[in-house]
C-alpha positions as CSV (number, residue, x, y, z in Angstrom):
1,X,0.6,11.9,-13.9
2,X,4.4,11.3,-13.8
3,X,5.7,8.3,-14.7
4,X,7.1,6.1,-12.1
5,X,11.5,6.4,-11.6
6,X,13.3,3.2,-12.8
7,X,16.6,2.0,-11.2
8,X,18.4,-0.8,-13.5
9,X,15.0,-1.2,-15.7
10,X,13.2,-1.5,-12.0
11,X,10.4,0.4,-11.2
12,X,11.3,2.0,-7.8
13,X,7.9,1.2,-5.1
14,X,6.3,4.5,-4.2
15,X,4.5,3.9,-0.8
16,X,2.7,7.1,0.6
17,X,2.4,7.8,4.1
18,X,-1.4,7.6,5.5
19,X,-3.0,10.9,5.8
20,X,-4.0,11.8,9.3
21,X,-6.8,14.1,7.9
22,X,-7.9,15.7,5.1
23,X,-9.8,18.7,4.1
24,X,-13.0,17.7,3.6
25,X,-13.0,14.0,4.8
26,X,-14.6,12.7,7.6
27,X,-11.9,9.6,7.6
28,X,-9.5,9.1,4.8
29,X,-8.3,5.6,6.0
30,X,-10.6,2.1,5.6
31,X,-9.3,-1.5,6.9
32,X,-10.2,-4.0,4.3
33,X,-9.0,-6.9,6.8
34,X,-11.6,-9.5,7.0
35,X,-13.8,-11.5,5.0
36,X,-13.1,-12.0,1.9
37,X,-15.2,-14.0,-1.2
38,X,-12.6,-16.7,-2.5
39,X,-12.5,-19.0,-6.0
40,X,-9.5,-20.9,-7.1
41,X,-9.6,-20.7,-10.8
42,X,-8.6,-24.5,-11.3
43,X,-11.6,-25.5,-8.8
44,X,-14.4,-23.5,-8.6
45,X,-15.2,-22.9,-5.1
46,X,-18.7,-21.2,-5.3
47,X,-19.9,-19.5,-2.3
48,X,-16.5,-20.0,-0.7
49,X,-14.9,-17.0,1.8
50,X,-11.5,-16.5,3.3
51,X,-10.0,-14.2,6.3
52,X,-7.2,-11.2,5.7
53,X,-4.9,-11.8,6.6
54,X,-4.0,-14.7,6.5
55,X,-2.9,-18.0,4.6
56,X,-5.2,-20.2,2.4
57,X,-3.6,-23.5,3.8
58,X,-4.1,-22.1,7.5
59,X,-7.8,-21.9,6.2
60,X,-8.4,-25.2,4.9
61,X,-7.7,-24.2,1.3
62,X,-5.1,-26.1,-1.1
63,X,-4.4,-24.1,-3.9
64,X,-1.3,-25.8,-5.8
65,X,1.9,-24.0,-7.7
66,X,0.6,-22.4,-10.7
67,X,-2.8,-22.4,-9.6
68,X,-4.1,-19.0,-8.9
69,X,-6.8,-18.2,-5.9
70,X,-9.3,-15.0,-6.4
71,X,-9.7,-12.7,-3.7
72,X,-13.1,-10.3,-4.4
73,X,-14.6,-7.7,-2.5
74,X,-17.1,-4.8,-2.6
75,X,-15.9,-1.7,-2.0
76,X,-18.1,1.1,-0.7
77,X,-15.9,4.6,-1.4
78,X,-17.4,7.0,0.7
79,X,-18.8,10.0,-1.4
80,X,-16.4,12.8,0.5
81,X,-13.6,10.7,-1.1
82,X,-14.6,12.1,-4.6
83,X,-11.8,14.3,-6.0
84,X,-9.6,12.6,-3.9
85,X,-6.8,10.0,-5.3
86,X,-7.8,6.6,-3.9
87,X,-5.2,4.0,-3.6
88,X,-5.0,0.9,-1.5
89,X,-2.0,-0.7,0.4
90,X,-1.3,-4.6,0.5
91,X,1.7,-4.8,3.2
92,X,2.6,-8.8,2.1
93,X,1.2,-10.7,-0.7
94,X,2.6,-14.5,-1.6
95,X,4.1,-14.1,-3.9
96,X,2.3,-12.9,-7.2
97,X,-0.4,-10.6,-7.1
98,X,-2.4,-9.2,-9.9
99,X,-5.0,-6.5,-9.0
100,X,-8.0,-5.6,-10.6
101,X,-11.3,-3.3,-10.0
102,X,-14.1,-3.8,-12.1
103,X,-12.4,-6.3,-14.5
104,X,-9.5,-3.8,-14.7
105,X,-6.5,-4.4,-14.0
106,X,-4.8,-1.9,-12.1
107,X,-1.4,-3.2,-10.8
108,X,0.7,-6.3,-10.7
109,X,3.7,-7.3,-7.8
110,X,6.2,-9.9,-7.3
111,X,7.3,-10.2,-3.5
112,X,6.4,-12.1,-0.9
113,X,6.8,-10.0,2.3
114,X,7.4,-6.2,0.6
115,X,4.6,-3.8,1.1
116,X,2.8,-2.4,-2.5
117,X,0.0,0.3,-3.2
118,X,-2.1,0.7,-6.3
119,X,-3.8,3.5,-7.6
120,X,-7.3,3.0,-7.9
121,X,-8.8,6.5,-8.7
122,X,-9.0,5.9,-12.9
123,X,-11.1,2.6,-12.5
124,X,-13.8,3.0,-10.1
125,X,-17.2,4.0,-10.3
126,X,-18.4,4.7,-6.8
127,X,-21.5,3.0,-7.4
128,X,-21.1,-1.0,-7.7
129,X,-16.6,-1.2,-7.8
130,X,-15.6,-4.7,-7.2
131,X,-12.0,-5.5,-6.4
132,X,-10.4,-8.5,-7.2
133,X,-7.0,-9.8,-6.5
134,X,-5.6,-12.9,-8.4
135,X,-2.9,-14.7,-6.1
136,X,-0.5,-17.3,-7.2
137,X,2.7,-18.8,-5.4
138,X,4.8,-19.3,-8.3
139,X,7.9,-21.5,-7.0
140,X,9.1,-23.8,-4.4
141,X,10.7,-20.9,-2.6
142,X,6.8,-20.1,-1.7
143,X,6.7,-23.4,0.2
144,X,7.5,-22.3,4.2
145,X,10.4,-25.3,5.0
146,X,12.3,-23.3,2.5
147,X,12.4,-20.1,5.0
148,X,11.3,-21.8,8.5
149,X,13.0,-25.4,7.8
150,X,10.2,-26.6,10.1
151,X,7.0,-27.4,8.0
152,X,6.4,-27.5,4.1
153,X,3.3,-26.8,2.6
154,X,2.6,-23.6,0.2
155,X,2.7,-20.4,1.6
156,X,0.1,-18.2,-0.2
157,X,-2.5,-15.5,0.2
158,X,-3.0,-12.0,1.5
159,X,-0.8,-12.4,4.4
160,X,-0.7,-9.4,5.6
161,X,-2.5,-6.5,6.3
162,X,-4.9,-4.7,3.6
163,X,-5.8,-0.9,3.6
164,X,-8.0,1.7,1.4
165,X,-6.6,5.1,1.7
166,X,-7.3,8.5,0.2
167,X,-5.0,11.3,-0.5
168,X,-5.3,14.9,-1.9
169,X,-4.1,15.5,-5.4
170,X,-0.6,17.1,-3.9
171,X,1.0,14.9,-1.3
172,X,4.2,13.3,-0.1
173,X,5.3,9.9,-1.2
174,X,7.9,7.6,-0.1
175,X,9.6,9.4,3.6
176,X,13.1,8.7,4.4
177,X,14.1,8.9,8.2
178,X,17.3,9.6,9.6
179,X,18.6,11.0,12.9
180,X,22.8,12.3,12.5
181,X,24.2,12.4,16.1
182,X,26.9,14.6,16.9
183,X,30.5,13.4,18.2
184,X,29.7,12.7,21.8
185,X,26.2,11.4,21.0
186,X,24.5,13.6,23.1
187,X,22.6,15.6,20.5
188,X,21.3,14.7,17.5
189,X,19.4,16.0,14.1
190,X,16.4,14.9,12.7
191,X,16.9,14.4,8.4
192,X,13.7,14.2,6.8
193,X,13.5,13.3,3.2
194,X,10.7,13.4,0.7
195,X,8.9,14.2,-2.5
196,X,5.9,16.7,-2.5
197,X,3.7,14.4,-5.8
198,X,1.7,16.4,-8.1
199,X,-1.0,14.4,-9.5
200,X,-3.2,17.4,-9.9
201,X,-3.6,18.8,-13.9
202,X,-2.6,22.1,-12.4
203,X,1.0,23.1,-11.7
204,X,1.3,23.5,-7.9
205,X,4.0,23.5,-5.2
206,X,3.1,23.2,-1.6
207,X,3.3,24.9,2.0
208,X,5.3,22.2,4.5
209,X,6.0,21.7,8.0
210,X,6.9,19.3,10.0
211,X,6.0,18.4,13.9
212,X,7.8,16.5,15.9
213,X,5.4,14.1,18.8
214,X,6.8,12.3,22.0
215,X,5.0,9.3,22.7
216,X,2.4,10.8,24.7
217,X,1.6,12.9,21.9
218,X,3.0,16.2,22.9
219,X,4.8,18.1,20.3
220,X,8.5,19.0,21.1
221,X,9.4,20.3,17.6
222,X,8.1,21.7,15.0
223,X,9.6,23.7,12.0
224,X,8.0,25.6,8.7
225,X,9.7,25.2,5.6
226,X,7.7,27.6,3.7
227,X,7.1,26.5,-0.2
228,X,8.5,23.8,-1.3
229,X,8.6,22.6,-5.0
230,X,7.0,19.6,-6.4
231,X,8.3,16.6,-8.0
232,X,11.4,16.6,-6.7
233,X,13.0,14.2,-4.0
234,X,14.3,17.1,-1.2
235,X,16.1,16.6,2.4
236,X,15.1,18.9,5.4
237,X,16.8,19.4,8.6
């Protein structure tokens, strides 16, 4: 697997788009929003459950700076997702988030409100895989009067949205958009950008083409760019 690119000592976030289907798999896409088993470390809270997304003070729940709140779930991959590389998606998590399956831990992020995937694949079983995520809200930037200047309690949790996601082995990560009008404005290009990731142990490049959808789902453009190499960040046009 390649390692992940550093800017400045910084690991750069990979985020990969959803697949809309996959060979093989009835649906590669699971919402974990929803009830959630909850502990605070600092005060046991035994038999205790949460809603995600959502805050732990909205819910009744004071978990204070340092403290750190345990999020658990079961998860129940389905057998077609064997194979596959399993990942999960945590779009806003305040502000310190430590991930774990089976006792594992898997990932770690810093960052309130900026979306952050994991790969799971190495650490689950598919038989009895527990997830965990350990919260904490580290400083008093965390507290809400500090953004909304209205209210002031501590904003932690899983605020936003949570989501269990499989990909093939060879996939794109991290899409950059652009559209490049011409002079008048009248006309304009589409600039995709992306890298076609490897994770496979095989060396393998990949077939790709693009479609363009209106918003009634009707394609108006669609172009083949034949084989394209992997592991490397590429424009098309």
């Amino acid at each position: 697997m390649r390692k992940q690119k550093k800017i400045l000592g910084f690991d750069v976030p990979v985020i990969t788009p959803f697949a809309s289907t996959i060979t093989g798999v009835a649906s590669p896409k699971i919402s974990l929003n929803g009830n959630w088993d909850f502990d605070i470390k600092e005060q046991p809270q035994k038999g205790k459950s949460i809603q995600v997304p959502g805050e732990w003070e909205m819910q009744g729940y004071t978990v204070n700076e340092g403290q750190t709140a345990v999020y658990s779930k079961h998860l129940d991959i389905p057998a077609d997702w064997k194979g596959k590389q399993i990942k999960i998606r945590f779009d806003g998590v305040s502000s310190h988030g430590l991930v774990k399956v089976n006792g594992k831990t898997i990932g770690e992020h810093e960052g309130s409100f900026v979306p952050f995937e994991v790969d799971l694949t190495s650490a689950l079983n598919y038989k009895n895989d527990v997830l965990e995520v350990e919260v904490q809200a580290l400083t008093v930037s965390d507290r809400l009067a500090c953004t909304s200047q209205y209210a002031c309690h501590t904003v932690g949790g899983l605020l936003r949205k949570v989501t269990l996601f499989a990909v093939a082995p060879v996939h794109i990560t991290s899409p950059t958009i652009n559209t490049v009008f011409d002079k008048e404005y009248k006309n304009a290009s589409l600039v995709v950008g992306s890298t076609i990731l490897n994770n496979s142990v095989f060396p393998a490049n990949a077939q790709l083409e693009f479609t363009l959808f209106d918003a009634n789902g009707k394609i108006v453009a669609k172009k083949n760019f034949g084989t394209c190499q992997s592991n490397r960040y590429k424009r098309y046009q």
